[in-house]
ROSE-4610 file (N, C-alpha, C; in Angstrom, 1 decimal, always signed):
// ROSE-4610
residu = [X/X/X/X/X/X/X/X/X/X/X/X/X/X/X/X/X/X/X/X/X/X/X/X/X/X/X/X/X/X/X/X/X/X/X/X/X/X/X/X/X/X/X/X/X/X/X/X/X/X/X/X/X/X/X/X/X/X/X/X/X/X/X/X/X/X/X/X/X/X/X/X/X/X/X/X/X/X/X/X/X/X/X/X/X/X/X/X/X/X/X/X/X/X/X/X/X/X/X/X/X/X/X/X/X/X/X/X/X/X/X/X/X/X/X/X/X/X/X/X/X/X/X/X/X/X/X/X/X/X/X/X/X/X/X/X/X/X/X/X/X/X/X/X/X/X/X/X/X/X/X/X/X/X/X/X/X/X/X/X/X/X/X/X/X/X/X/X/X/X/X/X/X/X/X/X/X/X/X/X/X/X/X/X/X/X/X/X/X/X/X/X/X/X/X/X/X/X/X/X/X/X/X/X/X/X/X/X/X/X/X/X/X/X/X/X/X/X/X/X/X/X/X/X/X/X/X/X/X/X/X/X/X/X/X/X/X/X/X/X/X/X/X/X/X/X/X/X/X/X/X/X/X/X/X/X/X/X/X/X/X/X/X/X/X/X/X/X/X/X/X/X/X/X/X/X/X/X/X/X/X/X/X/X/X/X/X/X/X/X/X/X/X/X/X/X/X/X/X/X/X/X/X/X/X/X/X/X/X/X/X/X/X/X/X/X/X/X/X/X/X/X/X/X/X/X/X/X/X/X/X/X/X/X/X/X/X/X/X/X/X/X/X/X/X/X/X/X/X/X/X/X/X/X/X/X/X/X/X/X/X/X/X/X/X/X/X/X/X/X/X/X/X/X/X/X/X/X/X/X/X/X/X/X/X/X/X/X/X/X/X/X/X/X/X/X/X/X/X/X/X/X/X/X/X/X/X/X/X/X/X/X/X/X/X/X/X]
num = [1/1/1/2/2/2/3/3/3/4/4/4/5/5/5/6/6/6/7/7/7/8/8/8/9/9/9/10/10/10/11/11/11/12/12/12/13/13/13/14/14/14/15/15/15/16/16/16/17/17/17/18/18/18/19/19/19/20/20/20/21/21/21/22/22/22/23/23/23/24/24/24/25/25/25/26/26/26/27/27/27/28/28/28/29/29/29/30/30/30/31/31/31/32/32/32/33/33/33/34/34/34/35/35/35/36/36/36/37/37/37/38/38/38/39/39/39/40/40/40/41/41/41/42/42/42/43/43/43/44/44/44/45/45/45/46/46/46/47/47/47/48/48/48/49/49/49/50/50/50/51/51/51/52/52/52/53/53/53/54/54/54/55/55/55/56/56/56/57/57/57/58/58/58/59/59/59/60/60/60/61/61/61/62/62/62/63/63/63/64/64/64/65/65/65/66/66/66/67/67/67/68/68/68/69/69/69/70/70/70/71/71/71/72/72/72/73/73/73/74/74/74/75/75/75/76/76/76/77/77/77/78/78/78/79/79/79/80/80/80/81/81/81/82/82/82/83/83/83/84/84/84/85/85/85/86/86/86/87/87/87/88/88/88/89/89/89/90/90/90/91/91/91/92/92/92/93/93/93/94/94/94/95/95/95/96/96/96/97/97/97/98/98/98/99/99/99/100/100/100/101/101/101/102/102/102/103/103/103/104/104/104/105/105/105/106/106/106/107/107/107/108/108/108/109/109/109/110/110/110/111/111/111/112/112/112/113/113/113/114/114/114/115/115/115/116/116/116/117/117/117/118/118/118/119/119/119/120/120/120/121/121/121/122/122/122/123/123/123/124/124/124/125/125/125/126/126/126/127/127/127/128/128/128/129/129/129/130/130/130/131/131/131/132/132/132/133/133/133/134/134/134/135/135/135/136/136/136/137/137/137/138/138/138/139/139/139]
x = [-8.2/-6.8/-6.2/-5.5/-4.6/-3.2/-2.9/-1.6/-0.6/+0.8/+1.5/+2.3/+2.8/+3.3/+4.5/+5.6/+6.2/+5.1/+4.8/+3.2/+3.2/+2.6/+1.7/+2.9/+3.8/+5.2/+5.7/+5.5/+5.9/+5.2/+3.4/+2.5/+2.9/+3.1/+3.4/+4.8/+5.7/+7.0/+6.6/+5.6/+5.7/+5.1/+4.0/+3.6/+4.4/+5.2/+6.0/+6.9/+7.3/+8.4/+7.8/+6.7/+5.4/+5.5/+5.4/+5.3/+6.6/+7.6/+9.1/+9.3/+9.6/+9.5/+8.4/+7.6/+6.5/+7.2/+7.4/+8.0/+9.5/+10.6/+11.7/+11.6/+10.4/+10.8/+10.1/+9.0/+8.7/+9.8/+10.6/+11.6/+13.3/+13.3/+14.6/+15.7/+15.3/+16.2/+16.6/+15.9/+16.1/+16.7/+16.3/+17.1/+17.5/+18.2/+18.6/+18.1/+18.7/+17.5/+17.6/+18.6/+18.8/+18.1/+17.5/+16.9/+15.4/+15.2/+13.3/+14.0/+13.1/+13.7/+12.2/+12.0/+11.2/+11.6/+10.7/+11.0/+11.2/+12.2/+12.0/+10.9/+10.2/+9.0/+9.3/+8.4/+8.4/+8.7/+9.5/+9.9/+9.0/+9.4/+8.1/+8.3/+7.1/+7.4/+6.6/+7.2/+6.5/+6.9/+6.3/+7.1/+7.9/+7.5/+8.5/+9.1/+10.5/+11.4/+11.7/+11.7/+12.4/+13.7/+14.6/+15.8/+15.2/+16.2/+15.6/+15.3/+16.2/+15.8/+14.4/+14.0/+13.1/+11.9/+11.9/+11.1/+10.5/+11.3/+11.0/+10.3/+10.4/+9.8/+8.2/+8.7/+7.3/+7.0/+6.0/+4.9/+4.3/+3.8/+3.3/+4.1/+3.6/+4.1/+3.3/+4.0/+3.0/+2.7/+2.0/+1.6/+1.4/+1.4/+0.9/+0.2/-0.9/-1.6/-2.1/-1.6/-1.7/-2.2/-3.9/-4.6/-6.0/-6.8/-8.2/-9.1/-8.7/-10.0/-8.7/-8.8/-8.6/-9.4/-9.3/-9.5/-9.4/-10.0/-9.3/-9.0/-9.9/-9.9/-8.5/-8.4/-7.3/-5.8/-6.0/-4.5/-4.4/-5.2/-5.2/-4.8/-5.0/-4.9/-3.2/-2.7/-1.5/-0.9/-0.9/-0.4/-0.5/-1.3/-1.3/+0.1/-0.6/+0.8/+2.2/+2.4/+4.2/+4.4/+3.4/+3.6/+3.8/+4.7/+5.1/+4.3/+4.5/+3.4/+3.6/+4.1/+4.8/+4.6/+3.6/+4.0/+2.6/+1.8/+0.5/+0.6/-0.4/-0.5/-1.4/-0.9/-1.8/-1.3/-2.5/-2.5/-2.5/-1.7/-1.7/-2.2/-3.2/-3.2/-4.1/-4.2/-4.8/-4.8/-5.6/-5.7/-5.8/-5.4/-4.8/-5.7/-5.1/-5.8/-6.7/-6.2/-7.2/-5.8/-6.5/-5.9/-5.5/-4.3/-3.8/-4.7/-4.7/-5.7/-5.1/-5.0/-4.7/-5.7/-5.4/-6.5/-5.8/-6.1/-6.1/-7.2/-6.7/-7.4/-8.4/-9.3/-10.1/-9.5/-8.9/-8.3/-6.8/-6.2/-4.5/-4.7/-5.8/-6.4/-6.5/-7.2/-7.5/-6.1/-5.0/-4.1/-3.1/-2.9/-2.1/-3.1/-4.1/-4.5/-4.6/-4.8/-5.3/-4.0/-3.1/-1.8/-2.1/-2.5/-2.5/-3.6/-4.9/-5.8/-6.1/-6.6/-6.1/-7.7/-8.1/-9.0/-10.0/-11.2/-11.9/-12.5/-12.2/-12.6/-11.6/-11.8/-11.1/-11.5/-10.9/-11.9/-10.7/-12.2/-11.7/-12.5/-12.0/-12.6/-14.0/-15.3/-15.8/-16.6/-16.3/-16.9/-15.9/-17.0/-16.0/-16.5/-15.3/-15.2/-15.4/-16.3/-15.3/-14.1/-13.8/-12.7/-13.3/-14.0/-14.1/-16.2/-16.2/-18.2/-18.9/-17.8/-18.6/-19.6/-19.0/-19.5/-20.3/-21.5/-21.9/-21.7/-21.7/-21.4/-22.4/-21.3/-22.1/-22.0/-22.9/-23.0/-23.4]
y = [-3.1/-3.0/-3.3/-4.0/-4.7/-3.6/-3.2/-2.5/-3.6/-2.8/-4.0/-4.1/-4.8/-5.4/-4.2/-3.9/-2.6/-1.4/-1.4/-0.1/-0.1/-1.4/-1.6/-1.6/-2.4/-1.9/-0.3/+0.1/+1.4/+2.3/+2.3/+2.8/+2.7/+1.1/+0.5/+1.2/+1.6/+1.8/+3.4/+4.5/+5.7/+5.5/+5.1/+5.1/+4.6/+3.7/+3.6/+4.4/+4.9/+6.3/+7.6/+7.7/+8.5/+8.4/+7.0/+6.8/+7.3/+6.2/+6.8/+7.6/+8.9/+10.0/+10.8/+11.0/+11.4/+11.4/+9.4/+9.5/+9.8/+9.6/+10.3/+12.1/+12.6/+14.1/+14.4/+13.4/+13.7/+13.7/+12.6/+12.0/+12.6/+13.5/+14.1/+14.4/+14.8/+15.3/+14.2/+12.9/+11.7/+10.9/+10.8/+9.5/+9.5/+8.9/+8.8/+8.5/+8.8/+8.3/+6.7/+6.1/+4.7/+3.8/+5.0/+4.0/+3.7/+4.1/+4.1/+4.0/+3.1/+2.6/+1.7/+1.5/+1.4/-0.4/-1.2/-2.5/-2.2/-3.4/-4.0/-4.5/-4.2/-5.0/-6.0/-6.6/-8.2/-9.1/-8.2/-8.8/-9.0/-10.1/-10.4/-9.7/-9.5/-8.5/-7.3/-6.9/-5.0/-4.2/-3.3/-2.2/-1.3/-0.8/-0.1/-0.6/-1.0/-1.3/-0.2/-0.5/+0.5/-0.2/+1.1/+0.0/-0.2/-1.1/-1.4/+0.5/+1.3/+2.5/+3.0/+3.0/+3.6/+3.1/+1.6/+0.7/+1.2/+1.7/+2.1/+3.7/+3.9/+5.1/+5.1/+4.7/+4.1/+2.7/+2.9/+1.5/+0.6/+1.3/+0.3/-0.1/-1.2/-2.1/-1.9/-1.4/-0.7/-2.0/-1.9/-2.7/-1.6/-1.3/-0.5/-1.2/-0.4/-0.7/+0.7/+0.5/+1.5/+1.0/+0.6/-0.4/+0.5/+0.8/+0.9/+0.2/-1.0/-1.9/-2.7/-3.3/-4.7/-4.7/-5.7/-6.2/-5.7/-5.0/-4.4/-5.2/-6.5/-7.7/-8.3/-8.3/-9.5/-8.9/-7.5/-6.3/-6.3/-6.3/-6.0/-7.7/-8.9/-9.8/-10.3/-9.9/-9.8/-9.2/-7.4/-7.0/-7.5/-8.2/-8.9/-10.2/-10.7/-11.7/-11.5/-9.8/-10.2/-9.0/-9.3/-8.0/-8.8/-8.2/-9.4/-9.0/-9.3/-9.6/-8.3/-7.3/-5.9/-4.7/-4.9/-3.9/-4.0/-2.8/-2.9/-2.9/-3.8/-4.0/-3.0/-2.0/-1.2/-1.3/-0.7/-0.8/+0.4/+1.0/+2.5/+2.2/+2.9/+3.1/+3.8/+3.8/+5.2/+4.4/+4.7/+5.5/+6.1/+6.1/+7.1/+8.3/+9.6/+10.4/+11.0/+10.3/+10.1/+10.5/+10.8/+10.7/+9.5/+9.3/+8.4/+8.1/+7.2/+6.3/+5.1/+5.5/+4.3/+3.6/+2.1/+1.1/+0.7/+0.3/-0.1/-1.1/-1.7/-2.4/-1.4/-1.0/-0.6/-0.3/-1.7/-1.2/-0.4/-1.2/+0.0/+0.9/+1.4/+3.1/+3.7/+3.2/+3.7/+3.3/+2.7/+2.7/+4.0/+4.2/+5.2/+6.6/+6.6/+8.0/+8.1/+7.3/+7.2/+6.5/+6.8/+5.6/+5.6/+6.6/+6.7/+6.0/+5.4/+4.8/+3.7/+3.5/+2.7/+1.7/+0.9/+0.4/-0.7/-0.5/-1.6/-2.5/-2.5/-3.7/-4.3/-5.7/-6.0/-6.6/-6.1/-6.3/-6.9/-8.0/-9.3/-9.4/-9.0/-9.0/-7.5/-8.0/-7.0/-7.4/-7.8/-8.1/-7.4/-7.1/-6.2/-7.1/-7.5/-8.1/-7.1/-7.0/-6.0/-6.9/-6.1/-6.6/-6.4/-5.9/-5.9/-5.8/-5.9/-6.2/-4.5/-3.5/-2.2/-2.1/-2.7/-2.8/-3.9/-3.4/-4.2/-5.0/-6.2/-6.8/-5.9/-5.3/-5.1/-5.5/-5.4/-7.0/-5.8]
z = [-30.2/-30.3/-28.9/-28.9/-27.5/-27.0/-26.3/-25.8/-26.1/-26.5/-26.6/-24.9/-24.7/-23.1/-22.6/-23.7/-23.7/-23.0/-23.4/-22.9/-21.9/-21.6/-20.6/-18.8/-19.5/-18.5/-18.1/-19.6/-18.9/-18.5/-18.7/-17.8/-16.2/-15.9/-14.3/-13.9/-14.8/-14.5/-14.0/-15.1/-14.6/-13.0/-12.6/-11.3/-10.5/-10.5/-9.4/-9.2/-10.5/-10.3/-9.4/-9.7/-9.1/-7.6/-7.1/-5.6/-5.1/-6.2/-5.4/-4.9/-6.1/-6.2/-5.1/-4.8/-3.5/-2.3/-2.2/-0.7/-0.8/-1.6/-1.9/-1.3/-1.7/-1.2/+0.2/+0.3/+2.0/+3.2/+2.7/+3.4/+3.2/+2.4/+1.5/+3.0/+4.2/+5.1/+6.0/+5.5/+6.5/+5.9/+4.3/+3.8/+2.5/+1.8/+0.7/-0.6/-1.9/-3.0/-2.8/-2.4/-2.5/-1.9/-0.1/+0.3/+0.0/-1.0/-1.9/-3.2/-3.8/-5.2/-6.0/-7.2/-7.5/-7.9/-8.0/-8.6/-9.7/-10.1/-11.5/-12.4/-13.4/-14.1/-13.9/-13.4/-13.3/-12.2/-11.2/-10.5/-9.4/-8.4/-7.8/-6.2/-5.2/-4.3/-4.2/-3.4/-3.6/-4.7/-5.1/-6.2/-6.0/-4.4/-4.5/-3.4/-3.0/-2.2/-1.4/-0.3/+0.8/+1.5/+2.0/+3.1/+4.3/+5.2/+6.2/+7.2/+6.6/+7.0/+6.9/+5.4/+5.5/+5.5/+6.0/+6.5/+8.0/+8.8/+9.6/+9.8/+8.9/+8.5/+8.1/+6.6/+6.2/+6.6/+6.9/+7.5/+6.3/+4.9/+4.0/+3.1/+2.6/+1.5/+0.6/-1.2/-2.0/-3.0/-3.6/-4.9/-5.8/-6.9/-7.6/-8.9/-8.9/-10.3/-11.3/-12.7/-13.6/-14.6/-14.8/-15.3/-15.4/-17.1/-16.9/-16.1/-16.0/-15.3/-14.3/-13.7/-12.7/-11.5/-11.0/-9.7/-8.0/-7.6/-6.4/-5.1/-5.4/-4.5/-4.7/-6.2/-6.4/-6.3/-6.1/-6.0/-4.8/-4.0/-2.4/-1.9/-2.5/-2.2/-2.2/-4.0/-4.4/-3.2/-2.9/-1.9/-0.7/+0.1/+1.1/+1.5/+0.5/+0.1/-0.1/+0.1/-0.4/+1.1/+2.1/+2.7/+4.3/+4.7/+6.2/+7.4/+8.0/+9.1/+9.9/+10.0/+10.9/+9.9/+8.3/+7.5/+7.2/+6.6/+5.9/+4.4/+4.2/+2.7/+2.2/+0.9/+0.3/-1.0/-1.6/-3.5/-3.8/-4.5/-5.4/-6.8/-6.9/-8.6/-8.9/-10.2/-11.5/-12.4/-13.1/-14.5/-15.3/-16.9/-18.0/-17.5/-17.5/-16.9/-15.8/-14.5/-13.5/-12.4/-10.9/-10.0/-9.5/-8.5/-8.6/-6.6/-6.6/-5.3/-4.7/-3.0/-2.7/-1.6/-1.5/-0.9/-0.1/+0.9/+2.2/+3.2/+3.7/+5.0/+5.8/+6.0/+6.9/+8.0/+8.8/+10.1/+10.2/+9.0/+8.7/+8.6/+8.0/+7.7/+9.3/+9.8/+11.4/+12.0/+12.0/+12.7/+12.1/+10.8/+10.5/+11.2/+10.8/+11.1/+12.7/+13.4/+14.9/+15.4/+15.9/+16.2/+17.7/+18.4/+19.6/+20.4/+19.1/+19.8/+20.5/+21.5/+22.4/+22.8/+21.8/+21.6/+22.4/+23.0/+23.5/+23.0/+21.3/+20.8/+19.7/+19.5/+18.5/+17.4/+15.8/+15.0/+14.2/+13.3/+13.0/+11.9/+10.4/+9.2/+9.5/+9.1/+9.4/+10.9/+11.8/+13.1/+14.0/+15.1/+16.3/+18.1/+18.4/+19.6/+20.7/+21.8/+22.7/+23.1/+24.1/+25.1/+26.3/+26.3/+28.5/+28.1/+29.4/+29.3/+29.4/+29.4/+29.4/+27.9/+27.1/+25.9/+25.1/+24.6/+23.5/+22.5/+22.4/+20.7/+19.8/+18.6/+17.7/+16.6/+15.9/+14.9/+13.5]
């Protein structure tokens, strides 16, 4: 039995309301409901829109997926692509009865959690450069 598209939209519609809603109250003393808003189904982009305010605030660009099965390659890919060069691309999603999970770059992860780190190497897919000769290539 197939979901009809109605459904399946408004599975994707509760989760983005989900995100909104999250960062809507972290943020309640800084910014407005307007400036976090959820996309339109269908529309092309992030899902959830931020203003230029709260762009500055928040750092990622969400994709969401509310799907039993997909692709994490191809969500993370989608997100990549609508995400500008100054923002991290990440994927939120769940399923029907599940916690909701988000994906991330390896190294955006280490930049949100660590902002202060101040790094002697630089990493380029899964390879790490040093920067200066105190250090080893590690392979």
């Amino acid at each position: 039995m197939s979901i009809k598209i109605a459904s399946r939209k408004a599975k994707g519609r509760k989760l983005q309301d989900f995100i909104r809603d999250i960062f809507r109250d972290i943020f309640r003393d800084e910014l407005e409901d307007d400036d976090i808003k959820s996309a339109i189904m269908g529309q092309s982009g992030n899902d959830i829109i931020f203003s230029p305010l709260a762009r500055k605030k928040i750092l990622l660009d969400i994709e969401c997926k509310h799907q039993e099965k997909f692709s994490i390659n191809s969500a993370m890919q989608q997100a990549i692509s609508n995400t500008s060069p100054d923002r991290i691309p990440s994927v939120v999603f769940s399923k029907n009865r599940d916690d909701v999970y988000i994906s991330l770059k390896f190294v955006d992860f280490i930049k949100l959690v660590y902002p202060n780190w101040e790094p002697n190497i630089k990493i380029k897919g899964k390879n790490i450069i040093p920067l200066n000769d105190n250090l080893t290539k590690i392979k």
